[in-house]
C-alpha positions in Angstrom: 24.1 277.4 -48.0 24.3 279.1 -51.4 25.9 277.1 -54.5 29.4 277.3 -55.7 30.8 278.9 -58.6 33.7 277.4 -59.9 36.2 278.6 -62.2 39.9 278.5 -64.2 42.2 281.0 -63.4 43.3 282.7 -66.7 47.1 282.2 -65.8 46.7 278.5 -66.0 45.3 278.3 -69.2 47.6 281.1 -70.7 50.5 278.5 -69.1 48.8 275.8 -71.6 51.1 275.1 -75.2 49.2 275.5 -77.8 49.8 272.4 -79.4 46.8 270.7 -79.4 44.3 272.4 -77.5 42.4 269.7 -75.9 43.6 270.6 -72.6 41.5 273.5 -71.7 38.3 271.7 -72.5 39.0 268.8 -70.7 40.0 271.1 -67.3 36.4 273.3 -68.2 34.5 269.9 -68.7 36.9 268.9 -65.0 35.8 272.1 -63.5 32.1 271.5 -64.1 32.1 268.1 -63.1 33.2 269.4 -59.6 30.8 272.4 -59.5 28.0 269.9 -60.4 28.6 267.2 -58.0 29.4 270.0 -55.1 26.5 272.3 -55.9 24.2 269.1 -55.8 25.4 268.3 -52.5 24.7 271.5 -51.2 21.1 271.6 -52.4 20.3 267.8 -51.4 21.9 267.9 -47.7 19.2 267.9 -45.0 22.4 270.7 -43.1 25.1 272.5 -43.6 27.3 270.2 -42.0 26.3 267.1 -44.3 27.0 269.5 -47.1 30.6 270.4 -46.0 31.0 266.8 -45.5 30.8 266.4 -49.0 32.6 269.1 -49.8 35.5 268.1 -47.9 35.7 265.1 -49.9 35.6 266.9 -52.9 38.9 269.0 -51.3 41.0 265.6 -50.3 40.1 264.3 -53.6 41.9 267.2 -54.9 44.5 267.4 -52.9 44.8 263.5 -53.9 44.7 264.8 -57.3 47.7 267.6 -56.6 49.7 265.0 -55.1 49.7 263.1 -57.9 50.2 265.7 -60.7 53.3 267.2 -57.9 55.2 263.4 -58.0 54.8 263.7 -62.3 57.2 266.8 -62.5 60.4 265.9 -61.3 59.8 262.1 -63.0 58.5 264.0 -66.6 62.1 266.1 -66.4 63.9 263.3 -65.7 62.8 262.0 -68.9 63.2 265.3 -70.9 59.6 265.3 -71.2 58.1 269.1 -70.3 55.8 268.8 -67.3 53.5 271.4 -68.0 50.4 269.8 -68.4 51.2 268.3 -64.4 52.1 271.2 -63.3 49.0 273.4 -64.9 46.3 270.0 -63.6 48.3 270.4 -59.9 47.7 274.2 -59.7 44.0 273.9 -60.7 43.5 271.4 -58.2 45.2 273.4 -55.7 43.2 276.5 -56.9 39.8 274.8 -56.9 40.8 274.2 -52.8 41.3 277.4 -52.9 37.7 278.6 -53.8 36.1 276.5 -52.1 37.9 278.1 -48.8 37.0 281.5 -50.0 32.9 280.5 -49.9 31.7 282.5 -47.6 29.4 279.6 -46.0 31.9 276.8 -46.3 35.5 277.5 -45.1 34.6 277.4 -41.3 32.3 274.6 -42.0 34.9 272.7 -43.5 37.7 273.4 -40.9 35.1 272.0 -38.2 34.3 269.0 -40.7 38.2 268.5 -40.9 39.0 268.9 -37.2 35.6 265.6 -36.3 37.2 263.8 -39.0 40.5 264.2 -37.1 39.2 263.1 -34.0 36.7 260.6 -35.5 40.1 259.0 -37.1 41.4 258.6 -33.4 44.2 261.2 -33.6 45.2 262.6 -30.6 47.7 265.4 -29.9 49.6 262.8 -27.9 49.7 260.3 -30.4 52.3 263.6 -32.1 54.7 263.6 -29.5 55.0 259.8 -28.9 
C-alpha cells in the first residue's frame, strides 16, 4: 500500500483571521502528525487490512474531532464569540476524511474494515427495524 500525502486545503486557511497567526501552524504541525502516524502504519502492517485498520481509526478520531468542533458553533454564537476557528478545525477534519477516501489503495479497504467492525460490534440489520 503506498503512503499518504496529506494536506490543507487553501480555502481553509484563506478562511483563517489574521489576527494572530498561530492557527495555520498548529493545523500544518496537526496535519503532519496524522500523515506520520498513518504513513507509519502503513509501512509497519504485516497487510493491507491491518493498515486500514489503523487508518480507520485515524478517520473516527476525526470525525470525533468534527463532532466536536460542529457542537462549538452554535454555542460560540450564542456567546457573540465568532466560530471560525471551529468551523475551519471541523472542515479540516472532515477534509482529511476526505483524502484519505480518495487513496487509491485505502477507500475500499476501509469500507470493508468499516462494514467487520459493524458486524464485529454485533449490529444486525434487525436490530434497525426493532
Amino acid at each position: 500500500m503506498d503512503e499518504v500525502d496529506l494536506g490543507i486545503p487553501r480555502t481553509i486557511l484563506e478562511s483563517l483571521p489574521d489576527d494572530d497567526g498561530s492557527t495555520a501552524p498548529d493545523m500544518e504541525r496537526a496535519v503532519e502528525g496524522y500523515q506520520q502516524r498513518v504513513n507509519r502504519a502503513i509501512g509497519e502492517a504485516d497487510d493491507e487490512s491491518e493498515a486500514a485498520g489503523y487508518v480507520l481509526d485515524v478517520i473516527e478520531h476525526l470525525e470525533e474531532r468534527a463532532a466536536i468542533y460542529d457542537e462549538f458553533v452554535p454555542e460560540l454564537r450564542a456567546w457573540g464569540q465568532s466560530p471560525i476557528y471551529a468551523i475551519a478545525w471541523r472542515n479540516l477534519c472532515a477534509d482529511l476524511i476526505e483524502q484519505l477516501y480518495e487513496h487509491d489503495d485505502l477507500a475500499d479497504r476501509l469500507d470493508r474494515e468499516r462494514n467487520a467492525r459493524v458486524v464485529d460490534d454485533g449490529i444486525r440489520l434487525s436490530d434497525v427495524y426493532d
